[in-house]
mmCIF file as Biopython writes it, N, C-alpha, C and O atoms, coordinates in Angstrom:
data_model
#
loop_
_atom_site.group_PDB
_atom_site.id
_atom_site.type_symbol
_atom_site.label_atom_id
_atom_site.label_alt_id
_atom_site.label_comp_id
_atom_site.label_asym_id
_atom_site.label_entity_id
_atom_site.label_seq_id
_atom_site.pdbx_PDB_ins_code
_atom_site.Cartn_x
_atom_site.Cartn_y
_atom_site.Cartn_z
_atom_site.occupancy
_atom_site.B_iso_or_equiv
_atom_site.auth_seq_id
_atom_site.auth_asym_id
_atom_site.pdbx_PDB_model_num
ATOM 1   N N  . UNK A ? 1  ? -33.041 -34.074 -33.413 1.0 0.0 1  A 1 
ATOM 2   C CA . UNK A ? 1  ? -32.063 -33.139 -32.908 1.0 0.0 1  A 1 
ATOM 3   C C  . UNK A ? 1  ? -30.693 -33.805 -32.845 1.0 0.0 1  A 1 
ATOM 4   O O  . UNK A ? 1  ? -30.531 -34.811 -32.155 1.0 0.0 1  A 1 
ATOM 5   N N  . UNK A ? 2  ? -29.812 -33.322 -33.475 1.0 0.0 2  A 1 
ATOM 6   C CA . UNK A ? 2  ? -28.135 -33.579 -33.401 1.0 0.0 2  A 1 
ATOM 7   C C  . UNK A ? 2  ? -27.908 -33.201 -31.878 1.0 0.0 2  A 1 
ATOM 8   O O  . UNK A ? 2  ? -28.335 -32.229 -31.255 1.0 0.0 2  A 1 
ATOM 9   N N  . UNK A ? 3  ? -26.738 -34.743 -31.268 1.0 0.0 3  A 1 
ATOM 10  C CA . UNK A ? 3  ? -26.787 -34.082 -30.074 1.0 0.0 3  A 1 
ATOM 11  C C  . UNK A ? 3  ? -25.056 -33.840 -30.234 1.0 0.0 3  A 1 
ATOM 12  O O  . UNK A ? 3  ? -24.353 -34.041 -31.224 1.0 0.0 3  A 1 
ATOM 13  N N  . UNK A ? 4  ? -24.624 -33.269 -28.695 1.0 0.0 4  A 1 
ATOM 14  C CA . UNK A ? 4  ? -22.986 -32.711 -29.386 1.0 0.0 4  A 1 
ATOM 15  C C  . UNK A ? 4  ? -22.567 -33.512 -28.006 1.0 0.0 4  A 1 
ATOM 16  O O  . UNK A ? 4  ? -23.018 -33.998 -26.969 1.0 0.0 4  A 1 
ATOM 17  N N  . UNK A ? 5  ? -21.450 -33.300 -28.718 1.0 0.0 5  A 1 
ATOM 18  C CA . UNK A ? 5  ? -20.491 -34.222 -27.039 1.0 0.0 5  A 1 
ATOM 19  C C  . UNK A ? 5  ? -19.765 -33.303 -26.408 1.0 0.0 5  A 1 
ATOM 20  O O  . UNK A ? 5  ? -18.980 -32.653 -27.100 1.0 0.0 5  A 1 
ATOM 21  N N  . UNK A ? 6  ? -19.836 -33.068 -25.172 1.0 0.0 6  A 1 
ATOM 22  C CA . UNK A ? 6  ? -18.935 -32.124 -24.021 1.0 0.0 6  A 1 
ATOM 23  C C  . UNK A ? 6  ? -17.744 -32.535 -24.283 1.0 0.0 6  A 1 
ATOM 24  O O  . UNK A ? 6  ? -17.472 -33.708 -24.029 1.0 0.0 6  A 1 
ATOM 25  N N  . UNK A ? 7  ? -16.679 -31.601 -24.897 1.0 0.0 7  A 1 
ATOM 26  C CA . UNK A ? 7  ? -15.507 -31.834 -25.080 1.0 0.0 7  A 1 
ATOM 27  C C  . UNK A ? 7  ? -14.871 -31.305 -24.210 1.0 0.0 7  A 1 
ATOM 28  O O  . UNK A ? 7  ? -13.661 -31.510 -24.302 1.0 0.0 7  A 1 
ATOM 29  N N  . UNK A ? 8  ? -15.260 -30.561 -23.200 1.0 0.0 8  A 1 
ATOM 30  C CA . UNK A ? 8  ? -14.555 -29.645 -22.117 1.0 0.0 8  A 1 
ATOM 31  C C  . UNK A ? 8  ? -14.562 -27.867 -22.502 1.0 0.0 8  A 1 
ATOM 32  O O  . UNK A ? 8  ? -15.115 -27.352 -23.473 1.0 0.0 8  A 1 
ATOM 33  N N  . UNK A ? 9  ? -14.085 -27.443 -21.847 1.0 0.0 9  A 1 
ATOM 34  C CA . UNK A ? 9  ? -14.163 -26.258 -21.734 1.0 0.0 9  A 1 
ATOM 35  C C  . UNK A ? 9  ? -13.669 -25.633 -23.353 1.0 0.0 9  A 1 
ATOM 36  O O  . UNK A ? 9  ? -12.711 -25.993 -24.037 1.0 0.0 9  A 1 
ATOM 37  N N  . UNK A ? 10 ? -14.546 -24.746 -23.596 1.0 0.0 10 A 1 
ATOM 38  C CA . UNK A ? 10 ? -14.134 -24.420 -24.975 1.0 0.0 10 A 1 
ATOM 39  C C  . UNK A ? 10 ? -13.383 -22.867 -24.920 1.0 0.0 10 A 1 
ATOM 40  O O  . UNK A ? 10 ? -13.503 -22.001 -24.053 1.0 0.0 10 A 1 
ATOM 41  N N  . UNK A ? 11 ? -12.637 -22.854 -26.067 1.0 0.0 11 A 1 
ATOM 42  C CA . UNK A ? 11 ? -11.259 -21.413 -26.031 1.0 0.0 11 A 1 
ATOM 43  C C  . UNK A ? 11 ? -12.318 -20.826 -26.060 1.0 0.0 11 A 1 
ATOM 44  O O  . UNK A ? 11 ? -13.354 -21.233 -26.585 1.0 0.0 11 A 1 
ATOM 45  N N  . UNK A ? 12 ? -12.087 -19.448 -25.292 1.0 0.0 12 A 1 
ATOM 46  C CA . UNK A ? 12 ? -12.951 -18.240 -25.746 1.0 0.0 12 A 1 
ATOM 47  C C  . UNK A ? 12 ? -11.940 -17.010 -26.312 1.0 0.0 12 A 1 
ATOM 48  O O  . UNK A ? 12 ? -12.177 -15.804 -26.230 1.0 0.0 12 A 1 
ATOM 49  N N  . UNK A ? 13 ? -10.913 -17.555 -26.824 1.0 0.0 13 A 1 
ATOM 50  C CA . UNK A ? 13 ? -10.490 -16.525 -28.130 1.0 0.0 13 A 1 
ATOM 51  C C  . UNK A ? 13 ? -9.421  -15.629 -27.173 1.0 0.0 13 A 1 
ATOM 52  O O  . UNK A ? 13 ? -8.667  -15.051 -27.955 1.0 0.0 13 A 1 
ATOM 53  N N  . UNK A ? 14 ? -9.125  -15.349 -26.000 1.0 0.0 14 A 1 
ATOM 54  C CA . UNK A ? 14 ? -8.656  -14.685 -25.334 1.0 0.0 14 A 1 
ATOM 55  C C  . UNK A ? 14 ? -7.220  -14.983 -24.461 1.0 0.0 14 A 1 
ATOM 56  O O  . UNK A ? 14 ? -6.090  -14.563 -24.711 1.0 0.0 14 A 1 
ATOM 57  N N  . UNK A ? 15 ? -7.692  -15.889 -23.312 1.0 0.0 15 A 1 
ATOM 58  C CA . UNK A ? 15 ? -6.751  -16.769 -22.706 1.0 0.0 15 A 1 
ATOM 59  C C  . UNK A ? 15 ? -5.771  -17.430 -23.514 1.0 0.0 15 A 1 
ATOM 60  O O  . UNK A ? 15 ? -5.993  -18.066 -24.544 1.0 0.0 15 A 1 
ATOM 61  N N  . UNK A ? 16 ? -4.750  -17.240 -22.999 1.0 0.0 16 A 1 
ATOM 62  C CA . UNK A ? 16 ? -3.377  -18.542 -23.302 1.0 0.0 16 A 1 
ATOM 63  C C  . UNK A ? 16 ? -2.572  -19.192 -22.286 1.0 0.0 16 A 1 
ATOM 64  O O  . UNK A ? 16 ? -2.446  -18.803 -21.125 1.0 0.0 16 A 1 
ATOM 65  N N  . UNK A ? 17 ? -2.084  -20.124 -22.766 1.0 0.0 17 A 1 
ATOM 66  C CA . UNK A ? 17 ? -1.359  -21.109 -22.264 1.0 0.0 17 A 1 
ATOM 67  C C  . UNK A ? 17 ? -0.289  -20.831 -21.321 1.0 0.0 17 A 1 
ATOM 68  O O  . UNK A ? 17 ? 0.814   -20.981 -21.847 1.0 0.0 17 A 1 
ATOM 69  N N  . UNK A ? 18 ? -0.250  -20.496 -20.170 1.0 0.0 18 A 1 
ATOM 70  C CA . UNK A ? 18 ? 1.025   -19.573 -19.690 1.0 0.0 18 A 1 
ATOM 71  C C  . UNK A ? 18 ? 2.156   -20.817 -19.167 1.0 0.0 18 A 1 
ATOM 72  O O  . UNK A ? 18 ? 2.051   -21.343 -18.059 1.0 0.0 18 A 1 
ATOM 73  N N  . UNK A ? 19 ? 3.015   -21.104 -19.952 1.0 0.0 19 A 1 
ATOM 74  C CA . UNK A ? 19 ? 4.230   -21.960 -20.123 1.0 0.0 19 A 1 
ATOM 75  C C  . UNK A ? 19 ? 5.331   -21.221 -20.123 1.0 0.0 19 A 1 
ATOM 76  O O  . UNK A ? 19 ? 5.259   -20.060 -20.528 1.0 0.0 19 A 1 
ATOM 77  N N  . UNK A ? 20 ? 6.601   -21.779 -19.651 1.0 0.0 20 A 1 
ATOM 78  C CA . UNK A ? 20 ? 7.590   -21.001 -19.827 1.0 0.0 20 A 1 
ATOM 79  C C  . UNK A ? 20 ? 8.100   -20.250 -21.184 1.0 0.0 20 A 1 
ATOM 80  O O  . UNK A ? 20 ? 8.461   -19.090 -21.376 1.0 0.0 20 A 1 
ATOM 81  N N  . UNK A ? 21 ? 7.991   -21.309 -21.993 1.0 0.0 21 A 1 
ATOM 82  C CA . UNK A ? 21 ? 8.714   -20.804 -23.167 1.0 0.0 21 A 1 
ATOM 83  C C  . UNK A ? 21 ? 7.537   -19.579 -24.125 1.0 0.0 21 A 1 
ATOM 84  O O  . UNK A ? 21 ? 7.887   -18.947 -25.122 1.0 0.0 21 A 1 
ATOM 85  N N  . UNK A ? 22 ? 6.045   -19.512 -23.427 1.0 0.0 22 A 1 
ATOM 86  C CA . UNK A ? 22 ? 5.293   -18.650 -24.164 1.0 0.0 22 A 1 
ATOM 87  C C  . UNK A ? 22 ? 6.089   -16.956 -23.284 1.0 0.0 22 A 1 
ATOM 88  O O  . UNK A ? 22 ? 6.501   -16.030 -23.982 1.0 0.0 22 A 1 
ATOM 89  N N  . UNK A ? 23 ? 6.135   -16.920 -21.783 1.0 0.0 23 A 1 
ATOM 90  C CA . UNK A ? 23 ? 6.484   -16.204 -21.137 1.0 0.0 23 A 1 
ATOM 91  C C  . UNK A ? 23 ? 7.959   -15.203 -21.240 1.0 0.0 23 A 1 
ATOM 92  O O  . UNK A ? 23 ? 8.218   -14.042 -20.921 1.0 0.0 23 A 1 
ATOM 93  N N  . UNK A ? 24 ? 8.875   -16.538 -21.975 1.0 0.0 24 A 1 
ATOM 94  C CA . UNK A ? 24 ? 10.066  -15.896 -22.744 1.0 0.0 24 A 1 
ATOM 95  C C  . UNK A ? 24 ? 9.924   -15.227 -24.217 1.0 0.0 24 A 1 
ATOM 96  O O  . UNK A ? 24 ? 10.616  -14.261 -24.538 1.0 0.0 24 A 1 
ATOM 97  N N  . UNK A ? 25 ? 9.084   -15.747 -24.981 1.0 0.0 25 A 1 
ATOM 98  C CA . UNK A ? 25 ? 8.661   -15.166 -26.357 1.0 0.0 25 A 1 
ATOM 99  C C  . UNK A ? 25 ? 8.268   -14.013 -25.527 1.0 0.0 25 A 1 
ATOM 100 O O  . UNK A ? 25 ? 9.089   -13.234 -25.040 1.0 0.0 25 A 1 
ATOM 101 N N  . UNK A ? 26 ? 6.932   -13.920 -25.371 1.0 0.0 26 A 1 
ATOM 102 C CA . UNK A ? 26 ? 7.137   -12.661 -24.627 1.0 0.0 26 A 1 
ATOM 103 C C  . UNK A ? 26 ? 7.150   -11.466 -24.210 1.0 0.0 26 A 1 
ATOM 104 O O  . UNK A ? 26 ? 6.494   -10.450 -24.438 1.0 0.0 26 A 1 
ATOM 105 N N  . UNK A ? 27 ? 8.453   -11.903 -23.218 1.0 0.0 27 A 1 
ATOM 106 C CA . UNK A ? 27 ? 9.314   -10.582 -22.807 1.0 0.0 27 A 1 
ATOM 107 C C  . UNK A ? 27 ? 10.113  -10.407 -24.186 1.0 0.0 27 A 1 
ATOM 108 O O  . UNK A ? 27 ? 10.162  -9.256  -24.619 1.0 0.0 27 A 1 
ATOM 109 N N  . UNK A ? 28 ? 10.712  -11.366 -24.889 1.0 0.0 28 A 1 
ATOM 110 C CA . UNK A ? 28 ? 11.395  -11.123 -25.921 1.0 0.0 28 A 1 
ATOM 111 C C  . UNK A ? 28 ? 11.141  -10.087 -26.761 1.0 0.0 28 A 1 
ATOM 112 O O  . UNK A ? 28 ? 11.857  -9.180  -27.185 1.0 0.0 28 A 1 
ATOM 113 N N  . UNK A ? 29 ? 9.760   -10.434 -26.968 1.0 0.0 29 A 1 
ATOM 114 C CA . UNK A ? 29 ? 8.758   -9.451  -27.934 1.0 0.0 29 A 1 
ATOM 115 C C  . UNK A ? 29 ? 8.325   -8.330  -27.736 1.0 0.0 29 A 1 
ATOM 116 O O  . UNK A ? 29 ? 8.464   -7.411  -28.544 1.0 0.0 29 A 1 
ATOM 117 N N  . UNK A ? 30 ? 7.680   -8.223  -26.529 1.0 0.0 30 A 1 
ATOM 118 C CA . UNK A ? 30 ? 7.384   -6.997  -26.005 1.0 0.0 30 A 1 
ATOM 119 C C  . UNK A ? 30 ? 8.193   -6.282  -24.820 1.0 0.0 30 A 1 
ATOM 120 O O  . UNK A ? 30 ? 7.750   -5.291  -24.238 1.0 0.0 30 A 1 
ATOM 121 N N  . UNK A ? 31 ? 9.145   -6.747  -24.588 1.0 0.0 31 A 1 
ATOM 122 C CA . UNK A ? 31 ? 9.743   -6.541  -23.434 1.0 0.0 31 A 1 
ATOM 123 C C  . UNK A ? 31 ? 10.790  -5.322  -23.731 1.0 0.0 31 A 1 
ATOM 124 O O  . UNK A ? 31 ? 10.973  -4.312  -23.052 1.0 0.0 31 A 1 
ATOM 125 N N  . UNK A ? 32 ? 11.525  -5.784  -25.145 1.0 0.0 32 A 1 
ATOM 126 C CA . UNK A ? 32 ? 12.036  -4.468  -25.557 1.0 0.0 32 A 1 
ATOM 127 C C  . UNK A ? 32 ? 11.374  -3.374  -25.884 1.0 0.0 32 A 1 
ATOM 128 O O  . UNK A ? 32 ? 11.765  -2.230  -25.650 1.0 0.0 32 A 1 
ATOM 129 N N  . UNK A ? 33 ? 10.443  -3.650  -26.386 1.0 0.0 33 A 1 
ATOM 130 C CA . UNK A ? 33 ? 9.283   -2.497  -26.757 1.0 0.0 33 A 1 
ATOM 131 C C  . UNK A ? 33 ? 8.913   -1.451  -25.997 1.0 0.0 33 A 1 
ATOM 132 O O  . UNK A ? 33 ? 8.627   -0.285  -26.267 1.0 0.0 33 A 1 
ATOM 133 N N  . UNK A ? 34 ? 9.011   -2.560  -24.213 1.0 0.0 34 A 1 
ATOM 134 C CA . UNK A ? 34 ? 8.119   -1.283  -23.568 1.0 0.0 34 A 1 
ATOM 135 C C  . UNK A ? 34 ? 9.533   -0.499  -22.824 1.0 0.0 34 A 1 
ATOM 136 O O  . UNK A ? 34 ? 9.563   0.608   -22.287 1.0 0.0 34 A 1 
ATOM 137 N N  . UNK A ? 35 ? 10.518  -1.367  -22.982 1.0 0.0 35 A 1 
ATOM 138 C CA . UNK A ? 35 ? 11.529  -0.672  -22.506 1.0 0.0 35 A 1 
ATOM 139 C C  . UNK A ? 35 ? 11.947  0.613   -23.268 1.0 0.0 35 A 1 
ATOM 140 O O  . UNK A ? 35 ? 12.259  1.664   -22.708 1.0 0.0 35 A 1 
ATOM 141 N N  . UNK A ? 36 ? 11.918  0.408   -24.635 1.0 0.0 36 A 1 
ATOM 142 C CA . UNK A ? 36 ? 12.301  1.555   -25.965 1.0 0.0 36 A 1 
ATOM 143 C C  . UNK A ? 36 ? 11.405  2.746   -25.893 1.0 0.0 36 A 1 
ATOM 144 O O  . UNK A ? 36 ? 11.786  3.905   -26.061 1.0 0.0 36 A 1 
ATOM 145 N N  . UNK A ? 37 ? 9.936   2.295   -25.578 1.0 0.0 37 A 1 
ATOM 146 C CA . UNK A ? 37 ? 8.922   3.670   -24.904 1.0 0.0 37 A 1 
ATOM 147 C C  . UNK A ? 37 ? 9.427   4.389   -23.953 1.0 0.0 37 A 1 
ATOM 148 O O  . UNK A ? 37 ? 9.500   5.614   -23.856 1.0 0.0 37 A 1 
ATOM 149 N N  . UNK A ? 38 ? 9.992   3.039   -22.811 1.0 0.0 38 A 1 
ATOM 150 C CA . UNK A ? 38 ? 10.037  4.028   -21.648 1.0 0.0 38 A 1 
ATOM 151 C C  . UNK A ? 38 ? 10.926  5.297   -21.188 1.0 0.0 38 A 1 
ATOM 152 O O  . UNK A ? 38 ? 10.883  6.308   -20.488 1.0 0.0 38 A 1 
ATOM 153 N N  . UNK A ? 39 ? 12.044  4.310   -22.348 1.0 0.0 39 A 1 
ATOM 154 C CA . UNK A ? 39 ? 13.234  5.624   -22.567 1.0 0.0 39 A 1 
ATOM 155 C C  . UNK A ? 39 ? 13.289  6.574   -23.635 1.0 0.0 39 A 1 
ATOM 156 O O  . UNK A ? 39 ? 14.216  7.367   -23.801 1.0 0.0 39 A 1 
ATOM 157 N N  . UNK A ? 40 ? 12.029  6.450   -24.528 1.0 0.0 40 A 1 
ATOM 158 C CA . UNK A ? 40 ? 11.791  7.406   -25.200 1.0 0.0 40 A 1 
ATOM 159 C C  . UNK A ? 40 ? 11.022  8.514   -24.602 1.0 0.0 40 A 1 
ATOM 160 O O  . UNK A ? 40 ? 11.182  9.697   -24.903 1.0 0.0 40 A 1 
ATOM 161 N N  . UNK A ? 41 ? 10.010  7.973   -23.565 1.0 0.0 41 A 1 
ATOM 162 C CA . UNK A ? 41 ? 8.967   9.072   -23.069 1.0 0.0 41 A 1 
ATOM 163 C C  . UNK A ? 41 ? 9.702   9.593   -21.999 1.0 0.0 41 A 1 
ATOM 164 O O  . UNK A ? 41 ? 8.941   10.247  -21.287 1.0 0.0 41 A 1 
ATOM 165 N N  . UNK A ? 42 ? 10.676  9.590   -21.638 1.0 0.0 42 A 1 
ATOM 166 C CA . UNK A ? 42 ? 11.743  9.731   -20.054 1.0 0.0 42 A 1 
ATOM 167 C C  . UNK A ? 42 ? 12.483  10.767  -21.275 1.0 0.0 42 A 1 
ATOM 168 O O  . UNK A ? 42 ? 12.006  11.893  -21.133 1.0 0.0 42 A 1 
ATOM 169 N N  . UNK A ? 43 ? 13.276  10.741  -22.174 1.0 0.0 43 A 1 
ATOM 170 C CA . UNK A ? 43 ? 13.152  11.892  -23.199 1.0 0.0 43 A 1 
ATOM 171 C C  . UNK A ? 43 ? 12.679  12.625  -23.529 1.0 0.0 43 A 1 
ATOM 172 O O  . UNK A ? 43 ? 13.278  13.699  -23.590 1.0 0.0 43 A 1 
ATOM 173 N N  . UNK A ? 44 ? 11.538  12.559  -23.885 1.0 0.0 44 A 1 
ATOM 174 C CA . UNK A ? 44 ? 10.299  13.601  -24.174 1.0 0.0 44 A 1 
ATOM 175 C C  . UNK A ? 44 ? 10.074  14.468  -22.938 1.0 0.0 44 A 1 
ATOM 176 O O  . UNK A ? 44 ? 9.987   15.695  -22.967 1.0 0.0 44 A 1 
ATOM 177 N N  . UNK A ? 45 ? 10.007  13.851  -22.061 1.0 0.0 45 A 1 
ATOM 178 C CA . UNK A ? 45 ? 9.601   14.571  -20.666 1.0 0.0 45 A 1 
ATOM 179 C C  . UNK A ? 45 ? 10.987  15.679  -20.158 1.0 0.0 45 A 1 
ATOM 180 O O  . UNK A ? 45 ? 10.741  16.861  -19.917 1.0 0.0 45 A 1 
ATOM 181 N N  . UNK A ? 46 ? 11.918  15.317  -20.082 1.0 0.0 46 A 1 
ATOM 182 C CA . UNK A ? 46 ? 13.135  16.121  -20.455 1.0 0.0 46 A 1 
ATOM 183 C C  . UNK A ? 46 ? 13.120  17.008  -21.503 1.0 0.0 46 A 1 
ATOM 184 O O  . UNK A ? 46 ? 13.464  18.163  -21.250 1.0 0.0 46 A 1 
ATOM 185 N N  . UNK A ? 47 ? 12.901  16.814  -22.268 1.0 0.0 47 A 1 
ATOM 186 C CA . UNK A ? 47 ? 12.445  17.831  -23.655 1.0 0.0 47 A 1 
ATOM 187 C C  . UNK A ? 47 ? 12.041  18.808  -22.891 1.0 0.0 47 A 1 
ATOM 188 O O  . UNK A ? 47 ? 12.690  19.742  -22.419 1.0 0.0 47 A 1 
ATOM 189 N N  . UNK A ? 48 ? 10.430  18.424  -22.747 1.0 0.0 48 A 1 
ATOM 190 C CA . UNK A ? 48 ? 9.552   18.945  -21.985 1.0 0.0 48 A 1 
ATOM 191 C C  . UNK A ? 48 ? 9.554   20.246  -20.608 1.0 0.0 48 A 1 
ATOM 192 O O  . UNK A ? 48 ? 8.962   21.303  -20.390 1.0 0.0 48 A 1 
ATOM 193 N N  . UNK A ? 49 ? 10.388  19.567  -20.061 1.0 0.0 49 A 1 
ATOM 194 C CA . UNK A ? 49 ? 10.882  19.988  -18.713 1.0 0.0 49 A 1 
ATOM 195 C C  . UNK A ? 49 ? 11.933  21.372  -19.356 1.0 0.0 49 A 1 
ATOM 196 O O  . UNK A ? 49 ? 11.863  22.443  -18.753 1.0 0.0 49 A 1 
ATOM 197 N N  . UNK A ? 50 ? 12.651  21.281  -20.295 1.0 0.0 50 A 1 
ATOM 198 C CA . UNK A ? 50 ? 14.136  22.251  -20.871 1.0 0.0 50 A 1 
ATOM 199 C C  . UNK A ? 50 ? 12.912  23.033  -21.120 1.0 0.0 50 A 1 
ATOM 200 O O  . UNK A ? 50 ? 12.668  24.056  -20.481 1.0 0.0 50 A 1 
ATOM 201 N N  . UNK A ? 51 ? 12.186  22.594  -21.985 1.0 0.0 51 A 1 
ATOM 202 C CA . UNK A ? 51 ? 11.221  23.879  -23.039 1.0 0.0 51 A 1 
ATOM 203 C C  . UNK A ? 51 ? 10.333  24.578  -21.853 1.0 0.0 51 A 1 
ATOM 204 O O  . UNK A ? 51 ? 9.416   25.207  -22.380 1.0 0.0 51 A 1 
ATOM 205 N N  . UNK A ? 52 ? 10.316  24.633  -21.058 1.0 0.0 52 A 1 
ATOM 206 C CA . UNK A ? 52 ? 9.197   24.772  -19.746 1.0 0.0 52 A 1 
ATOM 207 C C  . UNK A ? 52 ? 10.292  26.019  -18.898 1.0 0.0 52 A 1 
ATOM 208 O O  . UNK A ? 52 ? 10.059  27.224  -18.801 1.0 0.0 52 A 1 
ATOM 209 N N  . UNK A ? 53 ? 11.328  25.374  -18.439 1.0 0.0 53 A 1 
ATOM 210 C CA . UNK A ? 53 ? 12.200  26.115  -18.087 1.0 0.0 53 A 1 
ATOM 211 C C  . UNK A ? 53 ? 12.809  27.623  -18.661 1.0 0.0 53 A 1 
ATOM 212 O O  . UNK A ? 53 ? 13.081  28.670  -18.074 1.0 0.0 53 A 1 
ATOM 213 N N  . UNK A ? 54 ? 12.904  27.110  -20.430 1.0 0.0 54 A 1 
ATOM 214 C CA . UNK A ? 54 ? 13.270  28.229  -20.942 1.0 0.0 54 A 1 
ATOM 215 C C  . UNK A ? 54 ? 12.468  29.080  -21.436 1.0 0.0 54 A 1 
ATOM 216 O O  . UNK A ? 54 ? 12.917  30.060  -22.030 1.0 0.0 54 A 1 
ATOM 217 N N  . UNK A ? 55 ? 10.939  28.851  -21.269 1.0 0.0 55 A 1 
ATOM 218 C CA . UNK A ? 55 ? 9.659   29.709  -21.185 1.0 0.0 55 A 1 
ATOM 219 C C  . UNK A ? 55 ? 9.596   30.591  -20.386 1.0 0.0 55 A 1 
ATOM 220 O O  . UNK A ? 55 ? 9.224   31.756  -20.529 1.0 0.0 55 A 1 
ATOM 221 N N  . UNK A ? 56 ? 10.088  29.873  -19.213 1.0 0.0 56 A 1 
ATOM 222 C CA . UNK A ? 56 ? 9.864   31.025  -17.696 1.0 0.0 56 A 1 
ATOM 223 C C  . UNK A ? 56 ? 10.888  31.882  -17.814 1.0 0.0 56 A 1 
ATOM 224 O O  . UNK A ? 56 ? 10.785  33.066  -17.493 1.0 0.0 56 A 1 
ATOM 225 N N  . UNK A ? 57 ? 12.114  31.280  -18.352 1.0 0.0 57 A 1 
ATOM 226 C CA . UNK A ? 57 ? 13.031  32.550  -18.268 1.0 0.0 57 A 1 
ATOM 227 C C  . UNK A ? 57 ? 12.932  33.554  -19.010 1.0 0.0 57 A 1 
ATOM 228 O O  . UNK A ? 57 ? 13.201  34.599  -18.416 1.0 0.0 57 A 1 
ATOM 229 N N  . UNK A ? 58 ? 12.490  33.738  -20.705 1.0 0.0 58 A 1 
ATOM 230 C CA . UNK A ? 58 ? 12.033  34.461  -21.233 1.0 0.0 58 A 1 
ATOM 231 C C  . UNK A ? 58 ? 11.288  35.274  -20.564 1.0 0.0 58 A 1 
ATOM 232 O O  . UNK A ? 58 ? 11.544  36.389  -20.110 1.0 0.0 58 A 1 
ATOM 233 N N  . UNK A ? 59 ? 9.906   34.353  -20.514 1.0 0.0 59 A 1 
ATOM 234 C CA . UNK A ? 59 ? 8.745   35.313  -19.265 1.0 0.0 59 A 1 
ATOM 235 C C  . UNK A ? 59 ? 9.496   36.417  -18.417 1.0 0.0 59 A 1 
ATOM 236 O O  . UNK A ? 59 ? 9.213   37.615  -18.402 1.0 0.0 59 A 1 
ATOM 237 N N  . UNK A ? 60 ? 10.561  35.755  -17.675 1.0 0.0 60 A 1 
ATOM 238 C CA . UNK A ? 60 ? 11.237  36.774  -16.678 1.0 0.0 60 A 1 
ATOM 239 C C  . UNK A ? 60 ? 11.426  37.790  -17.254 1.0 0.0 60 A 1 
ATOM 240 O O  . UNK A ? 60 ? 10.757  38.818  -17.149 1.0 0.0 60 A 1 
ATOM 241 N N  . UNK A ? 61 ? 12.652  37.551  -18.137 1.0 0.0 61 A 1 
ATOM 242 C CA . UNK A ? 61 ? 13.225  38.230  -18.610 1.0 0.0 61 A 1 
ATOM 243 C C  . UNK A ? 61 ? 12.258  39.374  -19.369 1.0 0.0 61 A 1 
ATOM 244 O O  . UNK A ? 61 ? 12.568  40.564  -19.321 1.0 0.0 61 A 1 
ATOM 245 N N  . UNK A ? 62 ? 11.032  38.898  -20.089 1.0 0.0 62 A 1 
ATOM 246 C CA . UNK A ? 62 ? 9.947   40.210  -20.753 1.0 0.0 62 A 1 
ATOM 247 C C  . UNK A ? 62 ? 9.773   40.801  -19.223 1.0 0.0 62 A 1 
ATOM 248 O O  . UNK A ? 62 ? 10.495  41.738  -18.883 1.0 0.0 62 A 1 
ATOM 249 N N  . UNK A ? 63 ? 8.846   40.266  -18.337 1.0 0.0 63 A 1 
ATOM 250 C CA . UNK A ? 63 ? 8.752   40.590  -17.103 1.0 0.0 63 A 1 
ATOM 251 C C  . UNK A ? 63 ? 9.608   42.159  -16.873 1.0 0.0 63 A 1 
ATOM 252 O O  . UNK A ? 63 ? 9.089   43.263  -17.036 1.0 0.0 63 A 1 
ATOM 253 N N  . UNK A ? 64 ? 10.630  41.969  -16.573 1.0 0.0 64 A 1 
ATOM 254 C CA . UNK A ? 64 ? 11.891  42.763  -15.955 1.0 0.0 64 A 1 
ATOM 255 C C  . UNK A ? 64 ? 12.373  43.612  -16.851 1.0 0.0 64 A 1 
ATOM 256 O O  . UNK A ? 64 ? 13.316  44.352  -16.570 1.0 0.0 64 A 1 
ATOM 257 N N  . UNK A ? 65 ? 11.766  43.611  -18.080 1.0 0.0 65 A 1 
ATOM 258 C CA . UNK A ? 65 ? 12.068  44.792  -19.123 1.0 0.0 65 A 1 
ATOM 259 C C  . UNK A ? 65 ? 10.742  45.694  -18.892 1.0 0.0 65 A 1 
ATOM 260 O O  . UNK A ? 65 ? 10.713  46.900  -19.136 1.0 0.0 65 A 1 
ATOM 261 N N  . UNK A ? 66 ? 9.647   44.946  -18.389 1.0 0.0 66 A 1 
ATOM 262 C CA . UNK A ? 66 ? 8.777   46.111  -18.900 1.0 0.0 66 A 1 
ATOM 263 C C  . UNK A ? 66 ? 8.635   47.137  -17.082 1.0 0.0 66 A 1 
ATOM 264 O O  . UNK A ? 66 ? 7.996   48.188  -17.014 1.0 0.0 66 A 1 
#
């Protein structure tokens, strides 16, 4: 039998190194990203909100004709 030597704890593919300069990559990287969502979906939802609004008024407005 081959025997093996305990080298210490082995990567399990997942974990990283949390150092400063990994922590600045990043935000660098993803940091704009989630910011560019957030003000895209804060848009959408405004969209959202106009098209919602001008549903009901229609509605009314059929409403009050018939």
């Amino acid at each position: 039998m081959a025997t093996e030597k305990n080298k210490g704890m082995k990567w399990d593919g997942k974990s990283r190194v949390s150092t400063d300069l990994y922590r600045k990559r990043h935000e660098e990287i993803f940091g704009k990203r989630q910011q560019e969502e957030l003000t895209e979906s804060y848009k959408q939802s405004l969209r959202n909100k106009k098209e919602r609004e001008d549903n009901e008024k229609y509605l009314k407005e059929l409403k009050n004709k018939l």
